[in-house]
Every structure is written in C-alpha cells, then in structure tokens.
MMTF fields as JSON, N, C-alpha, C and O atoms, coordinates in Angstrom:
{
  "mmtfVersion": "1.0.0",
  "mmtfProducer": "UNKNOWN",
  "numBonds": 319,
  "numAtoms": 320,
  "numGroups": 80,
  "numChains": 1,
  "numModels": 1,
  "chainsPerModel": [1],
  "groupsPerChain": [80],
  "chainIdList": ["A"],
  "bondAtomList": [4, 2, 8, 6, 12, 10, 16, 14, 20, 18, 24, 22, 28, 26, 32, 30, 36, 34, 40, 38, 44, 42, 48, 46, 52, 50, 56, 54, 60, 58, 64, 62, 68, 66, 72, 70, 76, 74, 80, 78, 84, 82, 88, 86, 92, 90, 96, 94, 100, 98, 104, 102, 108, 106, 112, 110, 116, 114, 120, 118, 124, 122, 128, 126, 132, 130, 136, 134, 140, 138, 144, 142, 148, 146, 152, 150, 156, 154, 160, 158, 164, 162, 168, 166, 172, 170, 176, 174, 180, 178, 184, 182, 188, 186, 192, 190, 196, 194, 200, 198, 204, 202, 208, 206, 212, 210, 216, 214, 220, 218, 224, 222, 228, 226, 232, 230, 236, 234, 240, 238, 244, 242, 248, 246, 252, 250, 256, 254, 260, 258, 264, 262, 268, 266, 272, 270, 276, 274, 280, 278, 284, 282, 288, 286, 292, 290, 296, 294, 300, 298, 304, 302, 308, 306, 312, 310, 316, 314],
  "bondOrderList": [1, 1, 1, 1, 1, 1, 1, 1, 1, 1, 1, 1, 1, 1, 1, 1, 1, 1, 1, 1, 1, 1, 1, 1, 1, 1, 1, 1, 1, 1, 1, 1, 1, 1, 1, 1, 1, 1, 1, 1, 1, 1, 1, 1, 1, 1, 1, 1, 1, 1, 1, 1, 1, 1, 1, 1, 1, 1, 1, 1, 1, 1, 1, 1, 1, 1, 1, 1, 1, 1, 1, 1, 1, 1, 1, 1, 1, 1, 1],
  "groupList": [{"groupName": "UNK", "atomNameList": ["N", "CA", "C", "O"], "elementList": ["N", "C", "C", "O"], "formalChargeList": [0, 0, 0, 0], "bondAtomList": [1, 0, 2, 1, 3, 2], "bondOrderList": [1, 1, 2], "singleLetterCode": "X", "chemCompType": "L-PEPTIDE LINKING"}],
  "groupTypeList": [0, 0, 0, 0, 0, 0, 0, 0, 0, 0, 0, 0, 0, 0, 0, 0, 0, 0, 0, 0, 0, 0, 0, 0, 0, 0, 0, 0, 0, 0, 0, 0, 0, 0, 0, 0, 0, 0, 0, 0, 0, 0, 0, 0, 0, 0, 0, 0, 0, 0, 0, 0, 0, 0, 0, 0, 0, 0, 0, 0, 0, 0, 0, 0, 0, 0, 0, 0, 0, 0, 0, 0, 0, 0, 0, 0, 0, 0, 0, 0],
  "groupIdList": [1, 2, 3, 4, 5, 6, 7, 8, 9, 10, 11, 12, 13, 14, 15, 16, 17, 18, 19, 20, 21, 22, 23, 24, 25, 26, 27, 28, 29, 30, 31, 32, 33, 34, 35, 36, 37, 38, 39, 40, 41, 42, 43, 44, 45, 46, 47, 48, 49, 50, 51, 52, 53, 54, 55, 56, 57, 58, 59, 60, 61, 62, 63, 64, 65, 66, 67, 68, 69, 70, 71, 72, 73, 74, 75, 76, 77, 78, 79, 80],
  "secStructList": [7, 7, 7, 7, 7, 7, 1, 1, 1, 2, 2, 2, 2, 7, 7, 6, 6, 6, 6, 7, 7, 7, 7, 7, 7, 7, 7, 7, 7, 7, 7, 7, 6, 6, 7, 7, 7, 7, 7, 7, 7, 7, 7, 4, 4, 4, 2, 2, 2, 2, 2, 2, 2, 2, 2, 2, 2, 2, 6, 6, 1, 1, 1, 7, 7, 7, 7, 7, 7, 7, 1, 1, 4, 4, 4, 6, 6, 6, 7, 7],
  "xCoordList": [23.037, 22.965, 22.523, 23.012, 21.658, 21.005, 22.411, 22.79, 22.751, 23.731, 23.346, 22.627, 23.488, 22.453, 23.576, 24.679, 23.178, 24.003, 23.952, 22.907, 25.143, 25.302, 25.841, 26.353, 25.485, 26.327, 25.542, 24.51, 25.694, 25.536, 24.751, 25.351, 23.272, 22.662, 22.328, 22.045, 22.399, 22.059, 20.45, 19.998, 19.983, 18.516, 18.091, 17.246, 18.975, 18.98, 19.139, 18.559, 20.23, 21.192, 20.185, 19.5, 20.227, 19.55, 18.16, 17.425, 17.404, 16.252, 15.558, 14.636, 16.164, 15.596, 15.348, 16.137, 14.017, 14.567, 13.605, 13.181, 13.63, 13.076, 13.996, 15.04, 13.317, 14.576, 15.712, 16.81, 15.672, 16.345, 16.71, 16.732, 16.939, 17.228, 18.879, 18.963, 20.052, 21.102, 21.702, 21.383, 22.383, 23.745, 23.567, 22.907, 23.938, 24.066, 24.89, 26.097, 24.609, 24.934, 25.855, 26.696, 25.472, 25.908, 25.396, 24.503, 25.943, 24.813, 24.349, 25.042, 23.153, 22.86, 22.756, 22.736, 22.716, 21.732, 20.29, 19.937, 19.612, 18.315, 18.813, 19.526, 18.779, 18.902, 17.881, 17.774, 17.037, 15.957, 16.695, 17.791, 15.799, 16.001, 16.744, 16.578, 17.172, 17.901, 19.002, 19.623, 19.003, 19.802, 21.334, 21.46, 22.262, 23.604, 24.161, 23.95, 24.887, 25.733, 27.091, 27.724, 27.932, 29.011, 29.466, 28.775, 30.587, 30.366, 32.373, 33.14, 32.765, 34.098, 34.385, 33.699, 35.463, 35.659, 37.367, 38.237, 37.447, 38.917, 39.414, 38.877, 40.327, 40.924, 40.907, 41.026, 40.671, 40.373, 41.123, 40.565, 42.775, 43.527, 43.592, 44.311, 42.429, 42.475, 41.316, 41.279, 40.296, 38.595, 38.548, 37.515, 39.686, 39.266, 39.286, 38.428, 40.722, 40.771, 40.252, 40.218, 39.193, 37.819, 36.687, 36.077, 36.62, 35.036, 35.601, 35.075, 36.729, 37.123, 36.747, 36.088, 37.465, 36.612, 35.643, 35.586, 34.512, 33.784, 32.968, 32.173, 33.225, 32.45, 32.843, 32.036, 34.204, 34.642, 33.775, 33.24, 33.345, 32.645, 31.301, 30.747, 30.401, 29.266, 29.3, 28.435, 29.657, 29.871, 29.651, 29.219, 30.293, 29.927, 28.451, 28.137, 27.907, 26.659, 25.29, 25.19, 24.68, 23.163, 22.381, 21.152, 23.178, 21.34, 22.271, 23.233, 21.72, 21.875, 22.496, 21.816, 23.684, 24.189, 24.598, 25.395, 24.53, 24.948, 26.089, 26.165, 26.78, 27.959, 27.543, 27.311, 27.327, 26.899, 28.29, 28.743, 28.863, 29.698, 28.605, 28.024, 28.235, 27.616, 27.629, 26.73, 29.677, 30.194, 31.51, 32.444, 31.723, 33.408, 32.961, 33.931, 32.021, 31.768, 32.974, 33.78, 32.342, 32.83, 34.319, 34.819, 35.058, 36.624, 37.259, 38.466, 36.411, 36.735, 36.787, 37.524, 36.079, 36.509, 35.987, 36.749, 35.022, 34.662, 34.863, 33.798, 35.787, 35.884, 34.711, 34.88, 33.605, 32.27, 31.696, 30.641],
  "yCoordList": [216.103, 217.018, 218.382, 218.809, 219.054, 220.337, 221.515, 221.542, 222.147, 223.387, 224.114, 224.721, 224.554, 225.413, 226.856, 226.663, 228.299, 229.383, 229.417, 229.291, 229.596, 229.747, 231.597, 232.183, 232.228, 233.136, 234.449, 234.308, 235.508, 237.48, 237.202, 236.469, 237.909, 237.652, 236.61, 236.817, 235.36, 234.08, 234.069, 233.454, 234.652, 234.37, 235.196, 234.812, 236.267, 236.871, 236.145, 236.273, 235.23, 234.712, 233.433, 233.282, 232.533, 231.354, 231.183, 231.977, 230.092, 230.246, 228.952, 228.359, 228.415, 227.421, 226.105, 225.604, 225.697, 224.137, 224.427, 223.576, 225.804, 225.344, 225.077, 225.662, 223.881, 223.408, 222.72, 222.92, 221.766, 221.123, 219.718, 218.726, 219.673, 218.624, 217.766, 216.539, 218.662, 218.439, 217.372, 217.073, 217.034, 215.918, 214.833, 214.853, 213.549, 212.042, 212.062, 212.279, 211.953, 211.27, 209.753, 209.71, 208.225, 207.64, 206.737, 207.165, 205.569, 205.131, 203.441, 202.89, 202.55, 201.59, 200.507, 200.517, 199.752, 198.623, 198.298, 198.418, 197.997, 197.159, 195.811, 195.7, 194.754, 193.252, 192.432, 192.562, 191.545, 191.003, 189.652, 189.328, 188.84, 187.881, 186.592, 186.719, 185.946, 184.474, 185.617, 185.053, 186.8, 187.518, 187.121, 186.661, 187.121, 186.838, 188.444, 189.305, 188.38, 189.858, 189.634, 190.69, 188.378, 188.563, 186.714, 185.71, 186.793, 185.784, 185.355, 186.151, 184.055, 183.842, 183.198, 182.223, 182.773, 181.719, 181.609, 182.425, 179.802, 179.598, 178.769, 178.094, 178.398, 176.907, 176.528, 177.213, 174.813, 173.93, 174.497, 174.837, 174.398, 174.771, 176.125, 176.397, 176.803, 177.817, 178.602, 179.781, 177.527, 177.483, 177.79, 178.29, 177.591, 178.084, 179.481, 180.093, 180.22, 181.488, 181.987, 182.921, 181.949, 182.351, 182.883, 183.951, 181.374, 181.107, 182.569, 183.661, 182.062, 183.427, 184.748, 185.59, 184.718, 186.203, 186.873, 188.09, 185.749, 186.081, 186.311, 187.248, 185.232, 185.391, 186.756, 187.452, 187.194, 188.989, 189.671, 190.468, 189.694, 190.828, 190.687, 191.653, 189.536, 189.853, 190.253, 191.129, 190.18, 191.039, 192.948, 193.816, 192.904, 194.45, 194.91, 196.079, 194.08, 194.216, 194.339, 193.648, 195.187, 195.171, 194.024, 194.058, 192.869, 192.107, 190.363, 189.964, 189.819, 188.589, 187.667, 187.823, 186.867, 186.453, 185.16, 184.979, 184.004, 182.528, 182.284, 182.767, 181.634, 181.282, 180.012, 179.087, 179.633, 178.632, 177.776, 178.425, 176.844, 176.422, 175.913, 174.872, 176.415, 176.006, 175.087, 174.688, 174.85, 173.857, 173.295, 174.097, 172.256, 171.941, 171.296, 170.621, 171.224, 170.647, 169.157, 168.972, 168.341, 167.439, 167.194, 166.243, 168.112, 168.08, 168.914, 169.148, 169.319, 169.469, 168.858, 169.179, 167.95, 166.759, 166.852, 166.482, 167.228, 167.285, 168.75, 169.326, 169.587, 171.173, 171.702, 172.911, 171.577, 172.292, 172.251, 172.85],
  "zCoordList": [157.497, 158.606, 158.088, 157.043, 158.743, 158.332, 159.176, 160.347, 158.254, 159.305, 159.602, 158.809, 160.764, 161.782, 161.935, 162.445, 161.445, 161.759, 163.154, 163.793, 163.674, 165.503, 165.49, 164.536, 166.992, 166.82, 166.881, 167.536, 166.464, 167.099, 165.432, 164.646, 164.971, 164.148, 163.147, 161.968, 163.809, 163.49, 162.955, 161.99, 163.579, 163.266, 161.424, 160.615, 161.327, 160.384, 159.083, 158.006, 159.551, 158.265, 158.03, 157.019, 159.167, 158.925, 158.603, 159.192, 157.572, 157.269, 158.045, 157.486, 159.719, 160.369, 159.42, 158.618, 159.75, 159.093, 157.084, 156.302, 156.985, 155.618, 154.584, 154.295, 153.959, 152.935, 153.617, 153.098, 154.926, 155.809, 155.226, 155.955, 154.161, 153.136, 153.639, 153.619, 154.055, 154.767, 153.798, 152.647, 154.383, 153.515, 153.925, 154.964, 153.492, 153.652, 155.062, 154.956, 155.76, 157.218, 157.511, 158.408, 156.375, 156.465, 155.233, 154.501, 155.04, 154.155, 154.481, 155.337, 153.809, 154.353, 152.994, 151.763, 153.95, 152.549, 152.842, 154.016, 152.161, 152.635, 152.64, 151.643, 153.272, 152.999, 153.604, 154.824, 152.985, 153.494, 153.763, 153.304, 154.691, 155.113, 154.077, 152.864, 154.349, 153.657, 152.285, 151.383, 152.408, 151.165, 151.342, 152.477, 150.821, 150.985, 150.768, 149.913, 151.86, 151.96, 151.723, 151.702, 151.489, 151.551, 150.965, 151.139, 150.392, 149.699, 149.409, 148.867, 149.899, 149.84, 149.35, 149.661, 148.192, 147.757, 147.801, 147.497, 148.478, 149.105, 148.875, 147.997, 149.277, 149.227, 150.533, 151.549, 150.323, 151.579, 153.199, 154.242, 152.792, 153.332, 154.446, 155.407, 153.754, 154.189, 154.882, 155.236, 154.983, 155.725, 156.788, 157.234, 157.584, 159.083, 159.273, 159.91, 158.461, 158.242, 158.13, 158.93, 156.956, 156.192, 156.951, 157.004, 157.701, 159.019, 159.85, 160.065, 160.129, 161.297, 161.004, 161.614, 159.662, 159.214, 158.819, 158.649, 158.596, 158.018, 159.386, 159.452, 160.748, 161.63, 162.121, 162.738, 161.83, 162.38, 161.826, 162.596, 160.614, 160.263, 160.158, 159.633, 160.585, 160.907, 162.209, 162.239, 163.058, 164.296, 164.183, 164.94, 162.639, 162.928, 162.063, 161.836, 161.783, 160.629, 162.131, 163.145, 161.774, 163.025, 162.593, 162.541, 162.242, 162.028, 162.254, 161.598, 163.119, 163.306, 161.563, 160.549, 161.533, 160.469, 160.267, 161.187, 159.529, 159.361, 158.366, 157.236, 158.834, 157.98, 157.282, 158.059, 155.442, 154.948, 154.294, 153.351, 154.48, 153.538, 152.169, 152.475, 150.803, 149.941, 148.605, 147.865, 148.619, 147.963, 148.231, 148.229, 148.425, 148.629, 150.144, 150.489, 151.08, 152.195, 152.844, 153.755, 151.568, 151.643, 151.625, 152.225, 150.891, 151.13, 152.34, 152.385, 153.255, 154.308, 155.322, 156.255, 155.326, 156.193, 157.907, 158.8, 158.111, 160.212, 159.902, 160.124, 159.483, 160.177, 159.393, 159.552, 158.633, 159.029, 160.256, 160.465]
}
C-alpha cells in the first residue's frame, strides 16, 4: 500500500505517487496446472477425516482442486 499524507498541508509533505513502491499487501503462490499444493499422509482409519479436510481447504484456494488418493487405495476398501 502506498501512504497517502491526508490533512491541512498535505500536498507539501507528500511527494504523490513518486517512488509509490508501498508494502506487501498479501502474498501468493504461482501453481501451474497438475502441481500438488498440499500433500497428507494417514492412516487407513482415518481417510475420511483427511478427504474432509482436505476438501475444506480447497474451498478456500481461487483455483478449482482434486483430491488424489496416490498410495494405500487398495486398503481402503469402496471409500475412494
């Protein structure tokens, strides 16, 4: 954010936008397509939990997201 002097000789003090360089606002990632952002490792027992959460927090990410089970499939038994 650039800080802007407000106020009774503002124009004096402030040098408008030169050098409007301002502070970090927020920060991001780049992530390209098929990239893995997030990564869990569980016990069987405990997969549904997991799915749940993991499906919670792509909810808050801006970009469409897939949940992969990538090993252990098979000892889960139908709940993929």
């Amino acid at each position: 954010e650039n800080k802007q002097a407000t106020g009774a000789g503002a124009d004096r003090v402030s040098q408008g936008m030169r050098l409007s360089f301002g502070k970090n606002v927020g920060t991001a990632a780049r992530v390209k397509r098929g990239e893995v952002v997030i990564s869990i490792h569980t016990r069987p027992e405990f997969y549904l939990q997991a799915r749940d959460a993991l499906r919670k927090a792509s909810m808050k990410l801006p970009t469409p997201c897939t949940i992969k089970v990538v090993k252990g499939a098979e000892t889960l038994k139908g709940l993929v």
